[in-house]
C-alpha positions in Angstrom: 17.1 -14.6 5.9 20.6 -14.9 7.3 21.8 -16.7 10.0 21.7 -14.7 13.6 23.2 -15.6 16.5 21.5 -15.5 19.9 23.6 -13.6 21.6 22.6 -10.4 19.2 19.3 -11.0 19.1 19.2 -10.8 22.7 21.6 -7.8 22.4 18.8 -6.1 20.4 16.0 -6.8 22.8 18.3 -5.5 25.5 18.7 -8.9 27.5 20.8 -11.4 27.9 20.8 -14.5 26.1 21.0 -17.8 28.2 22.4 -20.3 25.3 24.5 -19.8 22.3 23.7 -20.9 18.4 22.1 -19.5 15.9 18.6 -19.2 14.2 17.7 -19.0 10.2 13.8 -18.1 10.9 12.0 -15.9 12.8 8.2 -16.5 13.3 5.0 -15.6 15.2 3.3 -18.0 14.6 3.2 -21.1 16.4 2.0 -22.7 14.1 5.0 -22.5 11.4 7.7 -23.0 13.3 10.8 -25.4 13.0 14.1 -26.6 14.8 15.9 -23.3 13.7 13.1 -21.0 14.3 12.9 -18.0 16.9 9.4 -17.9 17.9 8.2 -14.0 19.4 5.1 -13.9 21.1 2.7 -11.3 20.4 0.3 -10.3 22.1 -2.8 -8.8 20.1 -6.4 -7.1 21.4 -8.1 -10.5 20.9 -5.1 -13.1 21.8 -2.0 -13.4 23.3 0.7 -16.2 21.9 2.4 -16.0 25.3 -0.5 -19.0 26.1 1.6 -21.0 23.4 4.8 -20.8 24.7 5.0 -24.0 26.4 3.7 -25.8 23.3 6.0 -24.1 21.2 8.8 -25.1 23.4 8.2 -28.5 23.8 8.4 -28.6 19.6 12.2 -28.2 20.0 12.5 -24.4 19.0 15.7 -22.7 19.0 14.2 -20.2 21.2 11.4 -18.2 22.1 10.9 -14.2 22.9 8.4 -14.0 25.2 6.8 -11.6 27.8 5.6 -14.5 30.3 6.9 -17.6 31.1 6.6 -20.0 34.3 9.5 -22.3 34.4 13.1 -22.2 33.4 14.4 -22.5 30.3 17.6 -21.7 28.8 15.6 -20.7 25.4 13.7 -18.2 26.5 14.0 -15.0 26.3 12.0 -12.8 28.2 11.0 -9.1 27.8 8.3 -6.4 28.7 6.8 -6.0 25.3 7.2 -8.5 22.4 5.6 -6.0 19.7 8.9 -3.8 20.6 11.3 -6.9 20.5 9.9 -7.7 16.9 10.8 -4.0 16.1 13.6 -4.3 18.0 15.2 -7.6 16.2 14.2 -6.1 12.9 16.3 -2.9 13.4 19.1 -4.6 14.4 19.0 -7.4 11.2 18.8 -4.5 9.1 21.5 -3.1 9.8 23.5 -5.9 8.7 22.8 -4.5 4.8 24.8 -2.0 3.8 22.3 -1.2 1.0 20.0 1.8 0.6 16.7 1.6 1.7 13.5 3.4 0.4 10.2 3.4 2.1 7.2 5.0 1.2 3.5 5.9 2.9 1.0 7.9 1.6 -2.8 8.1 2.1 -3.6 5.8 -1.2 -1.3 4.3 -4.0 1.0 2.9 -1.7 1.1 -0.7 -3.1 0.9 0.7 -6.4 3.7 3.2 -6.1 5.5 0.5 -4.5 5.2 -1.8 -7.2 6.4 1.0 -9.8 9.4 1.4 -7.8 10.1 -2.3 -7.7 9.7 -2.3 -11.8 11.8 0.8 -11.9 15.0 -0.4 -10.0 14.8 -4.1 -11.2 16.1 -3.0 -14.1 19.1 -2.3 -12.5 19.4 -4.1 -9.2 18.4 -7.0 -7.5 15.6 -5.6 -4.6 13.5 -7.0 -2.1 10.3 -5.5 -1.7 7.1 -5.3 0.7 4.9 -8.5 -0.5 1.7 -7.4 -0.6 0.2 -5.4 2.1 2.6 -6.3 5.1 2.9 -2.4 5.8 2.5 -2.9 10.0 4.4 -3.1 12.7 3.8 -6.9 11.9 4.6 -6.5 8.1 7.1 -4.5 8.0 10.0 -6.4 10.1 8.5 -9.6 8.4 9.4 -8.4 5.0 13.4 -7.2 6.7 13.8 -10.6 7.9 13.4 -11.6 4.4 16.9 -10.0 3.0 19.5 -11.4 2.1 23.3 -10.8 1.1 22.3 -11.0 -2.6 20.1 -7.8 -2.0 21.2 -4.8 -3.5 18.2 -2.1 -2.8 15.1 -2.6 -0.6 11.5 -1.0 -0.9 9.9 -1.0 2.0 5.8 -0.1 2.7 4.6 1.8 5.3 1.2 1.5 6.2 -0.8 3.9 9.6 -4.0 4.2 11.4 -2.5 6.3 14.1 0.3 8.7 15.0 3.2 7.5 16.0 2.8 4.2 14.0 4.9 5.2 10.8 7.7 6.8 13.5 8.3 3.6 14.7 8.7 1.8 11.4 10.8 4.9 10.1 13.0 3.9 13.4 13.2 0.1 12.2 13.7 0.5 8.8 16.3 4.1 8.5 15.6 5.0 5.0 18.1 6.1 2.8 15.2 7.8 0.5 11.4 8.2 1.9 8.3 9.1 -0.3 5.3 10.5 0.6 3.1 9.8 -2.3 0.0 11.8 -1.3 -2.4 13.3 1.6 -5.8 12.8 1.2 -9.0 11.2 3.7 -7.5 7.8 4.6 -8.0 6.9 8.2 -9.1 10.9 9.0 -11.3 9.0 11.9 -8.0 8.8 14.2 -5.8 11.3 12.7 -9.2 14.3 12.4 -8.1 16.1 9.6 -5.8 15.9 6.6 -3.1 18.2 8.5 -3.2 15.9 11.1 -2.5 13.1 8.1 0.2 15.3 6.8 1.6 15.1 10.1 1.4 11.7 10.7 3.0 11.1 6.9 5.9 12.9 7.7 7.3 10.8 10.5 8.4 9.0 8.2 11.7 11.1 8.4 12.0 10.3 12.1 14.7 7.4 10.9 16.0 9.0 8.0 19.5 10.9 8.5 19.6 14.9 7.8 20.4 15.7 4.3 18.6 12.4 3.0 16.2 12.7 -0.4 12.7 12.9 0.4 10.6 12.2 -2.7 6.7 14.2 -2.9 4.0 15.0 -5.1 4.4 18.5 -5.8 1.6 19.1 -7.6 -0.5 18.2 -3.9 -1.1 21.6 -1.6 -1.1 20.2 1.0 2.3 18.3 0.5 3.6 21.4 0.1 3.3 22.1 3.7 5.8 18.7 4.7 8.8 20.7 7.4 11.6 18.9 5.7 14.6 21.8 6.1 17.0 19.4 7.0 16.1 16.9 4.4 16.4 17.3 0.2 12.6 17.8 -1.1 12.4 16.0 -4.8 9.1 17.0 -6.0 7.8 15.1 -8.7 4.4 16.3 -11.0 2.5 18.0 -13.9 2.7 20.9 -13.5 6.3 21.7 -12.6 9.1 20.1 -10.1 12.2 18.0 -10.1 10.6 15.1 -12.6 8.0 16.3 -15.0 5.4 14.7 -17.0 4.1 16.1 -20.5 1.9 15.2 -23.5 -0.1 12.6 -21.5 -1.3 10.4 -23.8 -4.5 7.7 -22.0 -5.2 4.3 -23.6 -7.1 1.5 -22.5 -3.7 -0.3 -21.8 -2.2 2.6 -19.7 -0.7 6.2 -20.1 2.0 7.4 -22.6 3.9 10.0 -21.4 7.1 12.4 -22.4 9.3 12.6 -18.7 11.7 15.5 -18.2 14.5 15.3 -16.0 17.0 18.2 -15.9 17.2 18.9 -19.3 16.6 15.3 -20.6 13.4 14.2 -22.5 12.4 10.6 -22.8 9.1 8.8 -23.5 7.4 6.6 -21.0 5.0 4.4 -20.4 3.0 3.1 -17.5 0.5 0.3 -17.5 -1.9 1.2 -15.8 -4.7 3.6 -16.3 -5.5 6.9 -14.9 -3.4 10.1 -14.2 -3.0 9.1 -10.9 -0.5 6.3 -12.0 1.2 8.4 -14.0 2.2 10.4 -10.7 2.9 7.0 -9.2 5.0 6.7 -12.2 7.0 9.6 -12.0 7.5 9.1 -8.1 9.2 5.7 -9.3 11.2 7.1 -11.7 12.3 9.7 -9.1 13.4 7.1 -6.9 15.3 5.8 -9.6 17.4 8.4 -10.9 18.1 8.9 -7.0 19.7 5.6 -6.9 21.8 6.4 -10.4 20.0 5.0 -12.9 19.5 6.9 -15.8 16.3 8.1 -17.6 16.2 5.7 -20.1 17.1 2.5 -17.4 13.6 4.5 -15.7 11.2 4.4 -18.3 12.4 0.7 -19.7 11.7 -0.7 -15.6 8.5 0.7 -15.7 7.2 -0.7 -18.7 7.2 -4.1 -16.7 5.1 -2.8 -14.1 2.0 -5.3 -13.4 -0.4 -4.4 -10.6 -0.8 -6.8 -7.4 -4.3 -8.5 -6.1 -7.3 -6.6 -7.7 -5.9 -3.1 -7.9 -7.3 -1.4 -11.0 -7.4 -4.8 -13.4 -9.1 -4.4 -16.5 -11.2 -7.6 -17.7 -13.4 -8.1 -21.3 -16.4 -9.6 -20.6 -19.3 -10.5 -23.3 -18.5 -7.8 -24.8 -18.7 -5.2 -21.9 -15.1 -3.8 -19.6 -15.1 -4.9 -16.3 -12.1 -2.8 -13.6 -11.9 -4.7 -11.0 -11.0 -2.0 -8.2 -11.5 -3.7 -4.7 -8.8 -3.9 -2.6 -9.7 -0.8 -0.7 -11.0 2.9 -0.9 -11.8 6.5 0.2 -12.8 9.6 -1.1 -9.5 10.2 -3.1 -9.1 6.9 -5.0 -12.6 6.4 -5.7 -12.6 9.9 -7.6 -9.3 8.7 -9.2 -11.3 5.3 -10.4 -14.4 7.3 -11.9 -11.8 9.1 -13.7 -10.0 6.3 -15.3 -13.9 4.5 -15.9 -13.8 8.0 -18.3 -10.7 7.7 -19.5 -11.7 4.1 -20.9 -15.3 4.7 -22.0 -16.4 3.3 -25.4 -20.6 3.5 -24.5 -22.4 3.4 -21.0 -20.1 3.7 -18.1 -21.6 2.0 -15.0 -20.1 2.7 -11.4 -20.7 -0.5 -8.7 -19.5 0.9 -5.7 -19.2 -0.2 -2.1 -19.5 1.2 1.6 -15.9 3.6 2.1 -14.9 2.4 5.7 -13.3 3.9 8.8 -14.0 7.7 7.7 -15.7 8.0 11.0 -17.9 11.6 11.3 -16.8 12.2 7.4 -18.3 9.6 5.8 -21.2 10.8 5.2 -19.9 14.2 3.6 -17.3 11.8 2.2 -19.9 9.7 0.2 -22.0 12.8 -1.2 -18.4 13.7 -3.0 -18.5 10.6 -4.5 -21.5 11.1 -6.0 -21.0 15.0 -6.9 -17.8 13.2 -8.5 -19.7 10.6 -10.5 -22.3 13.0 -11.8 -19.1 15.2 -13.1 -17.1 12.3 -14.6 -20.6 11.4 -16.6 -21.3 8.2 -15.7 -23.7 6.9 -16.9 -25.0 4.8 -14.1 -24.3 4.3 -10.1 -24.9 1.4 -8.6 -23.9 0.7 -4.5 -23.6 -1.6 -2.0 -24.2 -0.9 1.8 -25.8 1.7 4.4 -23.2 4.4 3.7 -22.9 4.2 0.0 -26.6 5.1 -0.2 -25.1 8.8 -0.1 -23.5 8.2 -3.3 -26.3 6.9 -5.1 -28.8 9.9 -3.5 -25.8 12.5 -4.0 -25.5 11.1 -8.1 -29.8 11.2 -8.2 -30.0 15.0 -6.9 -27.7 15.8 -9.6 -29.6 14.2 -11.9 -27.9 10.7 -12.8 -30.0 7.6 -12.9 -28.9 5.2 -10.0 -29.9 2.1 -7.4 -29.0 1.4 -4.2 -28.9 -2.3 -2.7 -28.2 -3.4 0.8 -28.6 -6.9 -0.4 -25.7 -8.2 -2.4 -27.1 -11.0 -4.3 -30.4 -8.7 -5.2 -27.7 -6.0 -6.7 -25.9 -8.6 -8.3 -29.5 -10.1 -10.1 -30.0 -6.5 -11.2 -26.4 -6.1 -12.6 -27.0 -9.2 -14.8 -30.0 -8.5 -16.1 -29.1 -4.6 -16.9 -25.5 -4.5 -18.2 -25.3 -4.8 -21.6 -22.3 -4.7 -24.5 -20.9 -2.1 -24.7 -20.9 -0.7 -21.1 -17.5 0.0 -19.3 -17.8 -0.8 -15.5 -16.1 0.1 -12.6 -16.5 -2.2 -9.0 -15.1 -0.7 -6.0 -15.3 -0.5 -2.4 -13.5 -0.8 0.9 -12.1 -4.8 1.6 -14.6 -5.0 4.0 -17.5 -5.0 1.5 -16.2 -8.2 -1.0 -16.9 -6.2 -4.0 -15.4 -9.3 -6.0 -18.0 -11.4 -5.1 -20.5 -9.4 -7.1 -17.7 -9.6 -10.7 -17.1 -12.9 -9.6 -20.6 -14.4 -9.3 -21.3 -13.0 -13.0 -18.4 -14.1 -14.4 -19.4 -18.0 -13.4 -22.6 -17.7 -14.9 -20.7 -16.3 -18.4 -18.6 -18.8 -17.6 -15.5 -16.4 -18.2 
């Protein structure tokens, strides 16, 4: 980050500083902290870093944000709520960048979609980007902090479990271009319904300025419903929009497609599989041509797109195709995964899916779909993991697929090994909090991969 004086970042929080200098680090934790840090105390559910203050000090911080404080101390700087400082300070570092900013939510793909965009316009520009999943009110002014004046573009992430959540971030960040890349079942526990999701979606455009791009699937019904009057709509699809896709072409590496874009044609490719990214691929491109790239800058950016952590990764094992799907799910991408274990099938496919988490009163309806969804996509086994994902595997049966459920990991994992065979594609997937890895992982020492 750049250097930032006191005196504005107490400006920003509302207060007034007590010391002058200037601080290259902001941190909240105490425990990576230096001479030139600023040190803001948050204070969670299960802890409250306002207890750590006094050690912090005494470590020779340049100063310390803080909500409590007994003593006197010319570096600290006190305030009613630090989670709104951190927003606060955020805000007001970037809007040192005159650069355009694009942030993006949506109910799944939003790392994904992300990373596309990041492809897309470093072929053009030098751009920060969310690392990872820092998508909170946490994340989020973490990754600002990280510009600097060598940025030219920034993509920022926008992660929600309840309204007002991607309002505030929208507030921090003031996008130049938002993107909503879908509404679908993520998180419906605190939001109740998928109009409620829509709703929660669209504040992203509480920080965007009237007349600002905003970038949507417009092949989703539901998107269709966004109330963005004052804003440009730049719908991207299959069926018809602002940026088209045609002649889609699957392969076990990814998806060929021809992109159309007022009157121009060019061929693209994104690697990654499903029809799912290739609407993450078009959103990208959308985002680029916004930005003034042209087509063919577009489609040559997103060539170099590699997913992050273990989103969709496609491994050869003895003989059989393991995708390694588990960084998270719901209803929506685990239907998008058993179509892309389709897409790639050479004998069996086999499904190993986990427990979908937080879906609250639909989870149980939610689970049956996945199984209805299975059955459709012809796989040719279901295996599952956990209490809840017992409705997959009894959904799948009732249609009349074969499949086994397991509450014990190592159990399904002895079972795995002793029934896959060459040949078979298979899918893992489940929610973060089941460790779907552990079962791929376990196998893959004892093939010694």
């Amino acid at each position: 980050m750049e250097k930032i004086s006191l005196k504005k970042i107490a400006e920003w929080c509302g207060v007034e500083a007590k010391l002058d200098g200037f601080i290259d680090k902001i941190s909240t934790d105490s425990r990576d902290i230096d001479a030139g840090s600023l040190f803001i105390a948050l204070k969670g559910e299960r802890f409250d870093a306002n207890d750590f203050v006094p050690d912090v000090l005494s470590k020779g911080v340049k100063a310390v944000v803080c909500s409590r404080y007994e003593g006197e101390d010319e570096r600290v700087i006190l305030v009613e709520d630090t989670g709104k400082a951190l927003l606060d300070i955020a805000a007001g570092y970037r809007q040192s960048f005159n650069i355009p900013f694009v942030a993006l939510t949506g109910s799944v793909g939003k790392t994904t979609t992300k990373g596309m965009i990041y492809s897309v316009l470093s072929e053009k520009f030098n751009t920060l980007r969310t690392e990872g999943n820092l998508n909170n009110e946490i994340g989020v002014p973490k990754t600002l902090f990280r510009l600097e004046s060598s940025h030219e573009v920034a993509v920022i992430e926008m992660g929600m479990n309840h309204f007002g959540e991607i309002s505030r971030l929208s507030k921090t960040v003031c996008p130049d271009i938002g993107v909503i890349t879908n509404v679908g079942t993520a998180h419906i526990e605190n939001l109740g319904s998928r109009n409620g999701i829509l709703k929660a979606k669209s504040e992203i455009l509480d920080g965007m300025k009237a007349g600002s791009p905003l970038v949507i699937n417009g092949d989703s019904d539901i998107l269709n419903k966004v109330e963005a009057d004052d804003f440009k709509v730049i719908r991207f699809g299959l069926d018809g929009g602002d940026v088209v896709a045609e002649n889609i072409d699957p392969t076990q590496l990814g998806s060929g497609f021809t992109v159309t874009y007022k009157g121009q044609r060019a061929q693209a490719f994104v690697p990654s599989q499903g029809v799912h990214n290739v609407y993450n691929g078009l959103c990208a491109i959308a985002v680029g041509l916004l930005l003034g790239m042209s087509l063919d800058e577009c489609v040559r950016g997103l060539r170099n797109f590699a997913p992050e952590g273990m989103r969709q990764k496609i491994t050869s094992v003895k003989g059989m195709v393991f995708i390694e799907d588990c960084y998270n799910a719901n209803l929506d991408s685990m239907c998008a995964a058993l179509e892309t274990l389709k897409s790639l099938k050479i004998n069996r496919t086999v499904a190993v899916l986990g427990d979908m988490l937080e879906l609250g009163d639909f989870s149980d309806e939610a689970h049956r779909r996945v199984g209805e969804k299975a059955f459709e996509t012809e796989c040719g086994m279901v295996v599952t993991f956990g209490e809840a994902a017992e409705n997959i595997t009894n959904s799948f049966i009732e249609k009349g697929g074969l499949g086994k459920a397991f509450r014990d990991k190592a159990e399904l994992t002895d079972y795995l090994r002793q029934t896959l065979k060459e040949g078979d594609t298979v899918l893992f997937k489940g929610s973060r909090g089941m460790k779907m890895e552990e079962i791929f992982t376990s196998l893959y020492k004892e093939w010694e991969v």
